[in-house]
C-alpha positions as CSV (number, residue, x, y, z in Angstrom):
1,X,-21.9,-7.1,10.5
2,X,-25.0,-8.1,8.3
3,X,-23.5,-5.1,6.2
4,X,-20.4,-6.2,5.8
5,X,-20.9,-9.8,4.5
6,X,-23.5,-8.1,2.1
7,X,-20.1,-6.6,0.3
8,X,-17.6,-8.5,-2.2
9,X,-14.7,-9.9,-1.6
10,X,-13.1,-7.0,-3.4
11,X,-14.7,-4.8,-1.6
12,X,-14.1,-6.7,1.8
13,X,-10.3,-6.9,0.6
14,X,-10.2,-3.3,0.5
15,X,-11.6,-2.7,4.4
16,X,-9.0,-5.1,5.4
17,X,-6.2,-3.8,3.6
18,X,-7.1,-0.4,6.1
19,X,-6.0,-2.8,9.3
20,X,-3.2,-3.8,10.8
21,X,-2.1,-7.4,9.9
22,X,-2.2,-8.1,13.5
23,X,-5.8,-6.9,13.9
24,X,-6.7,-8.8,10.9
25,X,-5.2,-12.3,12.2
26,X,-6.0,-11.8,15.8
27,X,-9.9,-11.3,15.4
28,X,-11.3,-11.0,12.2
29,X,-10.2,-14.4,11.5
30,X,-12.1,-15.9,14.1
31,X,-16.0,-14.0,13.0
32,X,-16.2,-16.6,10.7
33,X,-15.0,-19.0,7.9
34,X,-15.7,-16.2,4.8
35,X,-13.2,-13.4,6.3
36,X,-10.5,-16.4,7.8
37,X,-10.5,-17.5,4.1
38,X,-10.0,-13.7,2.7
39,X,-7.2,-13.1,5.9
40,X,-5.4,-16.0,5.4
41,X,-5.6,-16.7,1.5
42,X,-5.4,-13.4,0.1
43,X,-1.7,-12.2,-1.8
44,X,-3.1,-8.9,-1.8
45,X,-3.3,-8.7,1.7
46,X,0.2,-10.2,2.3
47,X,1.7,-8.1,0.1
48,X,3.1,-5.7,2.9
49,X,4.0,-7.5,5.8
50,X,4.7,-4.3,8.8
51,X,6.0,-5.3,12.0
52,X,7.8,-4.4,15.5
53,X,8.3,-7.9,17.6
54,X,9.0,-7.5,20.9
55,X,8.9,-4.9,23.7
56,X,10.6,-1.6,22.6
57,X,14.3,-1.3,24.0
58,X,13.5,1.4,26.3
59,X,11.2,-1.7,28.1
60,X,13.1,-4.3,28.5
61,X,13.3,-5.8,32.2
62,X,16.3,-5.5,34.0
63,X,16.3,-9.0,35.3
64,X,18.3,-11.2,33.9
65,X,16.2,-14.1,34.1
66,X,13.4,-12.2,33.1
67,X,15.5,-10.7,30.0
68,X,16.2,-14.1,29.1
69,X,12.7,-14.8,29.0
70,X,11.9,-12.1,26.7
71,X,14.9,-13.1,24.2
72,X,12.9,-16.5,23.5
73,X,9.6,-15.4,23.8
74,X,10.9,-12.4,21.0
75,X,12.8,-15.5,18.9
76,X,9.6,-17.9,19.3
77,X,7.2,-14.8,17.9
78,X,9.8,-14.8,15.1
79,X,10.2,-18.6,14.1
80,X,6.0,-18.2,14.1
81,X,6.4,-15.1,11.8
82,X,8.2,-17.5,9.3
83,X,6.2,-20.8,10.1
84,X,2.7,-18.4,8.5
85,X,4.8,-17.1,5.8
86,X,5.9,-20.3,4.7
87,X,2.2,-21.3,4.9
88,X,0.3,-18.5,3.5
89,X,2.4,-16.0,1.9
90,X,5.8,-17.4,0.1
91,X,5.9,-15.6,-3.0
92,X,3.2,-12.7,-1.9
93,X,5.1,-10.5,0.3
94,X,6.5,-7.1,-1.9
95,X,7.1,-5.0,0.8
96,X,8.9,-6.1,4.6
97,X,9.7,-3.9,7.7
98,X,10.8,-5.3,10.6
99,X,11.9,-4.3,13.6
100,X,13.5,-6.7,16.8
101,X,14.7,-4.4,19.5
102,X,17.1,-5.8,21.8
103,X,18.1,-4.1,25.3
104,X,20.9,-1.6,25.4
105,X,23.7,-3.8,26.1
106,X,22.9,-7.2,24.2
107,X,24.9,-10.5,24.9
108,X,26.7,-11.5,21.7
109,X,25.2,-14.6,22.0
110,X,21.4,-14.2,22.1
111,X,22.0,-11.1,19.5
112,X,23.3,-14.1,16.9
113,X,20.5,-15.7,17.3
114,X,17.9,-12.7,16.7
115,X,19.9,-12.0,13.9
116,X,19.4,-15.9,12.4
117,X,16.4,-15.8,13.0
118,X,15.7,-12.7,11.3
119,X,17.8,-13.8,8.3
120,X,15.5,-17.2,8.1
121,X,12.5,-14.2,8.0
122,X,13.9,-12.7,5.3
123,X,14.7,-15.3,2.8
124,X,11.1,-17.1,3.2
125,X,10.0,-13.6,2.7
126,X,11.8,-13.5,-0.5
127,X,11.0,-17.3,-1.3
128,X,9.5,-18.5,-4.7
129,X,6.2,-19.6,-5.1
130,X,5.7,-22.1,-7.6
131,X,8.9,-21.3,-9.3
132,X,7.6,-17.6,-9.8
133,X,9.9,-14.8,-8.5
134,X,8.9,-13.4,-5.3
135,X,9.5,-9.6,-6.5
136,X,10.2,-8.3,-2.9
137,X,10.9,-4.6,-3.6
138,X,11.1,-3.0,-0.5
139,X,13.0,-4.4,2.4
140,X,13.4,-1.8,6.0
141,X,15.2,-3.9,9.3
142,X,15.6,-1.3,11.8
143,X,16.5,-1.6,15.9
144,X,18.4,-4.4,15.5
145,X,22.1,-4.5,16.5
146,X,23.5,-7.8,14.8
147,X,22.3,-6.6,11.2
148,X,25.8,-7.0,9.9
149,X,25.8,-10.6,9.0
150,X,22.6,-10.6,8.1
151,X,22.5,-7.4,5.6
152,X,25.4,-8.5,3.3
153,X,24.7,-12.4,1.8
154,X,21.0,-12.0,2.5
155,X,20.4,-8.7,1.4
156,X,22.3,-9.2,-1.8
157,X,20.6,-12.5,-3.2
158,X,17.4,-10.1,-3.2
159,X,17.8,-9.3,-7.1
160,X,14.5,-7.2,-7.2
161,X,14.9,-5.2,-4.2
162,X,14.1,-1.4,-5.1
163,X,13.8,0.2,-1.8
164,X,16.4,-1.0,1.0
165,X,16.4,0.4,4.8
166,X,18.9,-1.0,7.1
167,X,19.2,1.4,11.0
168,X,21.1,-0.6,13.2
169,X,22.0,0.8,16.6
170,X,25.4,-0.9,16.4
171,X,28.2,-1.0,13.8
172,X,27.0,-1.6,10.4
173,X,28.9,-2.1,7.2
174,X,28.4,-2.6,3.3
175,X,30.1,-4.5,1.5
176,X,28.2,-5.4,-1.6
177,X,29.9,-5.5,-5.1
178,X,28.3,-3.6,-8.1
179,X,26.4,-5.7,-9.2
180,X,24.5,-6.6,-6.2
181,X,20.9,-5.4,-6.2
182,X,20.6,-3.8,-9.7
183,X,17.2,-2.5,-9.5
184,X,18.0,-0.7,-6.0
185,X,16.8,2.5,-6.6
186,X,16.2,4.1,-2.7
187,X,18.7,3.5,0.2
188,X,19.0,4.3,3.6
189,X,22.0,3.1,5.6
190,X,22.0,4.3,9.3
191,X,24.4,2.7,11.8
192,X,27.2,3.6,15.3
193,X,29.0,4.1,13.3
194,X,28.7,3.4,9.2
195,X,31.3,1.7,7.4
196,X,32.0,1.7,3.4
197,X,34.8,-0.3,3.0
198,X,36.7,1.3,-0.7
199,X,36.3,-2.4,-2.4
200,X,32.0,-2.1,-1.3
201,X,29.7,-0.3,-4.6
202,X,26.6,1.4,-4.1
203,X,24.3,0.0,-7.1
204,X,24.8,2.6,-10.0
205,X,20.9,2.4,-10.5
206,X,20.2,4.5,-7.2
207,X,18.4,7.4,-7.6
208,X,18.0,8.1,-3.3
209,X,21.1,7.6,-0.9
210,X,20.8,8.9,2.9
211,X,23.6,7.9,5.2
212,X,24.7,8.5,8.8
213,X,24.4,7.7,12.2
214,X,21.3,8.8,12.5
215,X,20.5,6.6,16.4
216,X,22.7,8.8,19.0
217,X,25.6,10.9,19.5
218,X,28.1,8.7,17.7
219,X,28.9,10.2,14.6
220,X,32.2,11.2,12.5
221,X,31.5,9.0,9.8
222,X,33.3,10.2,6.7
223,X,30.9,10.5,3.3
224,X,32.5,7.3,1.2
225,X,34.4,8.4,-2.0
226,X,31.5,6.3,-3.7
227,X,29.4,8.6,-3.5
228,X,30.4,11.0,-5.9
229,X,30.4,7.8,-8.9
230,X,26.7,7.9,-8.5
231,X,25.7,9.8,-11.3
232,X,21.9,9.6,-11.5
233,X,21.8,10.3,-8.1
234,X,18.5,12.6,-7.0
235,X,18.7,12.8,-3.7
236,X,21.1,12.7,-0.9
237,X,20.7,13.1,2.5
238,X,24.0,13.1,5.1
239,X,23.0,12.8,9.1
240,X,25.7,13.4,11.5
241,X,28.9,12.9,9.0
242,X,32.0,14.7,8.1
243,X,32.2,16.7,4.8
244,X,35.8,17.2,3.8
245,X,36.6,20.4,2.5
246,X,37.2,19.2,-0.8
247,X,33.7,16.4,-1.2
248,X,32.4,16.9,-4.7
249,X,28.4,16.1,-4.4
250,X,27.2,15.0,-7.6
251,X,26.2,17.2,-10.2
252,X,22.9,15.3,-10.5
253,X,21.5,16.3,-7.2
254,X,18.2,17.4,-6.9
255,X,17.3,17.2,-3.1
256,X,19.8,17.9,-0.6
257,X,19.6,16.9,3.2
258,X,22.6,17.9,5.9
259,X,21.6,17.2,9.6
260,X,24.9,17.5,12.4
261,X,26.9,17.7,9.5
262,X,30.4,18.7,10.0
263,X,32.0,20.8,7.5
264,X,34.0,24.0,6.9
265,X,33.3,24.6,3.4
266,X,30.1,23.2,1.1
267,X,30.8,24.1,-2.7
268,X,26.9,24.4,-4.2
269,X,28.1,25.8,-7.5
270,X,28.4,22.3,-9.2
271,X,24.7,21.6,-7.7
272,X,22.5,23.8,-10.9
273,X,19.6,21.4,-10.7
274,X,19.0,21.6,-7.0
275,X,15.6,22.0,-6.1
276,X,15.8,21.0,-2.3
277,X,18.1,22.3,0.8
278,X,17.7,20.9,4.2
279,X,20.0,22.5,7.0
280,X,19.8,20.8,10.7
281,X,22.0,21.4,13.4
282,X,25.0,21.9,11.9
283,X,28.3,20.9,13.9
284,X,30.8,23.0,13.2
285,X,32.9,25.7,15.8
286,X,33.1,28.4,13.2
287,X,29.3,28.2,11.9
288,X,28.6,32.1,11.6
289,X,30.8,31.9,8.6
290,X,29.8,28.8,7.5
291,X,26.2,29.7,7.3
292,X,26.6,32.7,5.7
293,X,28.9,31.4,3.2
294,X,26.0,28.4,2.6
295,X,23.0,31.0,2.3
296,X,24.9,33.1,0.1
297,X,25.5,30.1,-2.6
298,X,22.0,29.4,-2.2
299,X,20.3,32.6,-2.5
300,X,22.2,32.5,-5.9
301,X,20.8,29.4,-7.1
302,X,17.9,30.1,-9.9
303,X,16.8,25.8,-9.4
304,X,16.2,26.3,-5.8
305,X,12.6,26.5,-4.7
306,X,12.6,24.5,-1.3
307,X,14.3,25.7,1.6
308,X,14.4,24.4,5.4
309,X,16.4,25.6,7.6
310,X,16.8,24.9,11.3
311,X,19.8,25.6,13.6
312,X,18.8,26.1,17.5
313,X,21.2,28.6,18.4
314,X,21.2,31.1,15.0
315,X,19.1,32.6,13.2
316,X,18.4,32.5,9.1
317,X,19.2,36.3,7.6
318,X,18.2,35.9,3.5
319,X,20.1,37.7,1.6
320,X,19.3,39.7,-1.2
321,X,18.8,37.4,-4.3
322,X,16.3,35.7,-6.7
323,X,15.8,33.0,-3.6
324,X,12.8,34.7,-2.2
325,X,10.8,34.9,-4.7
326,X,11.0,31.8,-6.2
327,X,10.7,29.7,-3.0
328,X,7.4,27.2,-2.9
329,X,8.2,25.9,0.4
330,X,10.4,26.9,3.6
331,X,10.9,25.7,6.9
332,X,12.6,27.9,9.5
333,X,12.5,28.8,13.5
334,X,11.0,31.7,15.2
335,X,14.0,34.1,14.8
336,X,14.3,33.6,11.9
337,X,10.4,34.5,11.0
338,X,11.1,37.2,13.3
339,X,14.0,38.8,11.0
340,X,12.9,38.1,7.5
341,X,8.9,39.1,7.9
342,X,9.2,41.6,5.7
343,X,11.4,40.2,3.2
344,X,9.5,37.5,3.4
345,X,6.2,39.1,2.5
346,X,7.4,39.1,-1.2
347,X,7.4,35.2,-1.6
348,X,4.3,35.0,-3.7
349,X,5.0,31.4,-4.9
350,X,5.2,30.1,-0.8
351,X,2.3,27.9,-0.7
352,X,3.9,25.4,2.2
353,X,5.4,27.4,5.4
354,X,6.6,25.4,8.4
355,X,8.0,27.1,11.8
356,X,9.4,25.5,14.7
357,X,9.0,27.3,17.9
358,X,12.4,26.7,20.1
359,X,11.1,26.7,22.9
360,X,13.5,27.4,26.2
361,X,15.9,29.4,24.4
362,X,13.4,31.5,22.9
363,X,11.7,32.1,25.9
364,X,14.9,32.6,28.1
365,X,16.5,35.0,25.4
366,X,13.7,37.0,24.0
367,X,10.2,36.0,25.8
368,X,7.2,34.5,24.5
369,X,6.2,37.3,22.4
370,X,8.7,36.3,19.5
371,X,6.1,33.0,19.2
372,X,3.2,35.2,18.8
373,X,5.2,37.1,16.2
374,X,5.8,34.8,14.6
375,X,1.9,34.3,13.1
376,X,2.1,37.5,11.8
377,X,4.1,36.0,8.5
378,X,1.0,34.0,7.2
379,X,-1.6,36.5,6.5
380,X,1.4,37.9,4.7
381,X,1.6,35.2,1.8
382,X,-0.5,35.5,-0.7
383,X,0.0,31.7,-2.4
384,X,0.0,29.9,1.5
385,X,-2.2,27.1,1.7
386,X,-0.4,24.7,3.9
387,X,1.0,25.7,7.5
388,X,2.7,23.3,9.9
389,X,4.2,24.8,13.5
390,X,6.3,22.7,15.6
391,X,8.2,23.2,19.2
392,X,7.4,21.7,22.4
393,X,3.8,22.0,24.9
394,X,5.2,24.8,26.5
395,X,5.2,27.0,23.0
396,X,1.6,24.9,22.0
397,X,0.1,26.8,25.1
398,X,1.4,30.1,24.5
399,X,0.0,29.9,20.8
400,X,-2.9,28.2,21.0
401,X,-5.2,30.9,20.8
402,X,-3.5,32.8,18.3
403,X,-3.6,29.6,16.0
404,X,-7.5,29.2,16.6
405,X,-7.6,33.4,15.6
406,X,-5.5,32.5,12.6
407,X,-7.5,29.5,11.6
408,X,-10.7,32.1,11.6
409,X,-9.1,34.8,9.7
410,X,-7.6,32.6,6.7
411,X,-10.3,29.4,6.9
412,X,-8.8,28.2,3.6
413,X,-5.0,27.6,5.0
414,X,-4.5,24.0,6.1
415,X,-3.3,24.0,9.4
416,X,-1.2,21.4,11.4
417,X,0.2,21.5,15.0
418,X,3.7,19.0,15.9
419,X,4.3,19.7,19.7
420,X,6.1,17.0,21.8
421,X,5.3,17.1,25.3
422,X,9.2,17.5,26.7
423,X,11.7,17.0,23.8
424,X,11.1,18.9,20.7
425,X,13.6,16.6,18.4
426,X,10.5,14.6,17.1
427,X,8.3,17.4,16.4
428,X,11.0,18.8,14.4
429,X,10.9,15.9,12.2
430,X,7.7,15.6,12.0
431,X,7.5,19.4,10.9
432,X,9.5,19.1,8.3
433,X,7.9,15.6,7.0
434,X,4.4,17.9,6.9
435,X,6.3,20.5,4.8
436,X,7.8,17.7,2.2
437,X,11.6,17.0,3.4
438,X,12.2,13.5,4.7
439,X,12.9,12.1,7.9
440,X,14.5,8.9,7.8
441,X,13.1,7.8,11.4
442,X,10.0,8.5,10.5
443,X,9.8,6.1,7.6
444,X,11.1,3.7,10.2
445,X,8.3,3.9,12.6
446,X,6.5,0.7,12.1
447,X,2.6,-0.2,11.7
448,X,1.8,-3.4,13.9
449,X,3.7,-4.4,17.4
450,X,3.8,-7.8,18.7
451,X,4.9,-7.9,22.3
């Protein structure tokens, strides 16, 4: 402790920005009156305010009267979130994430009231201090299933919003004009389902656009027409949608993301600054001849150098092509390791590899032996410094002591292991975040939870 009060206030700043906010507020406010003053007074340490309130939804009591006990405990936690705010941060906040989970099936009612009192959160977020603009740039609400009224006349007053995140596990629906939000440069719209009205804009400034219904097996949503007006558009990332046969992507696309997509036909051709591909668990009866048809556009495409690729039931054949030897980083299964290790031995620029072990299926169809196979690739790759391997337990304790071998042989490659204990959905994603591609609920996993 002596130590610690020895530092400056910069330099105490600094520790603290390492800690939760709840951490911070809860006990180091109460050591004594030096770090309450830095806690409490300090903008920079308001700046991101990171929070989860109330139990998640998968904990919520069945009693009713019990539930009803949570719903005001979870909107008295909130009214206190605002009540501090208004005390010690209007005007500070830049960045807010919030999350207010609700049980499965919410009653309209108390729903209407989270939702209020979420909206009164964000505007005294977003409040002036001192007649000085409060510059919130980055707003993410996520778990919350009455985020339509709030999104829409909140969302849009927020003039120097850059980064907007809005998951909702219930309908959700845009309607902002153009000239909402004109600094809006990343979005991320996820809701059961998603709805673009044709009078609603997306905010010609974006740069980053990732739609869907991303929560559960609702999907169907149709990519809006908007889409294709968004001409400085870098990066665009469709989960569980409907491609019509004739969507035009824009020509400006660097990254592309397509996860339970459902589509017959993907023109790439217009796409000759792509850098980026994504493919997950496509949806579509005929894929075979979909895939092929995909692989073949991209193994043409001289801008590609990022690849992932991960589709339970198939496997990824390259084809011939510049596309293997100019890739920097790939993501792919087992099989697919399994039938491209020697073509695969001539990507000298690889220096990120990530492989998802697919655990059952593999082990029903072709044994455990294809997982130990499928370490034979690194030693392969020349530029490899990064290697991330995903799948479930069952594959980490197959592996384990090949990885430990592997880690001996090649002490310079950076390592890392994503195995869930039962489902191997999150490891996926985490795999894939390791090797540079985005994951959408990861960004929405959030720092500090008040129950």
């Amino acid at each position: 402790m002596a130590s610690l009060l020895s530092l400056s206030d910069d330099a105490l700043l600094a520790v603290l920005e390492s800690l939760s906010l709840i951490e911070r507020h809860s006990v180091l406010a109460l050591v004594c009156r030096r770090f309450r003053r830095l806690v409490n007074g300090s903008a920079r340490l308001h700046a991101t305010v990171d929070l989860c309130i109330g139990p998640e939804r998968s904990k919520w009591p069945d009693d009713k009267k019990e539930e009803q006990r949570v719903w005001q405990q979870q909107l008295a936690r909130i009214d206190s979130l605002v009540a501090w705010l208004a005390h010690h941060a209007a005007g500070s906040v830049r960045q807010l994430r919030l999350a207010a989970p609700g049980p499965f099936y919410q009653p309209a009612s108390e729903a209407k009231q989270v939702a209020t009192a979420v909206e009164a959160l964000v505007l005294q977020t977003s409040r002036p201090a001192c007649g000085i603009s409060s510059g919130l740039t980055a707003l993410a609400l996520a778990d919350q299933a009455a985020f339509c009224p709030v999104a829409p006349p909140t969302v849009a007053a927020l003039s120097s919003l850059q980064r907007l995140m809005l998951m909702s596990k219930e309908q959700l629906e845009w309607c902002l004009p153009a000239v909402a939000l004109p600094q809006l440069q990343q979005l991320v719209l996820m809701g059961q389902p998603l709805v673009v009205p044709p009078a609603a804009h997306f905010p010609p400034s974006l740069t980053c656009l990732r739609l869907g219904s991303g929560y559960g097996p609702v999907g169907g949503v149709a990519v809006p027409p908007q889409v294709q007006q968004l001409t400085g558009l870098h990066t665009l990332g469709l989960y569980e949608v409907e491609l019509d046969t004739d969507a035009v992507l824009p020509a400006s696309l660097r990254q592309l993301e397509l996860s339970d997509v459902g589509y017959t036909h993907l023109n790439l051709t217009r796409l000759t600054t792509l850098e980026s591909l994504m493919v997950k668990e496509m949806v579509d009866g005929a894929w075979g001849a979909v895939a092929d048809d995909l692989l073949v556009q991209a193994a043409s495409m001289r801008s590609l150098h990022a690849l992932a690729w991960l589709w339970s039931y198939d496997s990824l054949q390259l084809p011939a092509g510049p596309l293997i030897g100019q890739l920097e980083r790939l993501v792919i299964n087992t099989k697919s390791v399994a039938n491209n290790t020697a073509a695969l031995a001539a990507a000298t620029r690889l220096h990120t590899l990530g492989i998802n072990f697919d655990g059952l299926y593999d082990h029903d169809r072709h044994g455990p032996g294809i997982w130990l196979d499928a370490l034979h690739l690194p030693p392969l790759l020349p530029a490899l410094r990064t290697l991330a391997l995903g799948g479930t337990d069952a594959c980490l304790s197959t592996v384990v002591q090949a990885i430990v071998g592997l880690q001996r042989r090649l002490p310079h490659l950076e390592i890392s292991c994503h195995f869930g204990d039962s489902a191997e959905w999150d490891a996926e994603w985490c795999l894939l975040a390791r090797c540079g591609f985005q994951a959408p609920w990861l960004e929405a996993s959030f720092k500090d939870f008040i129950v």
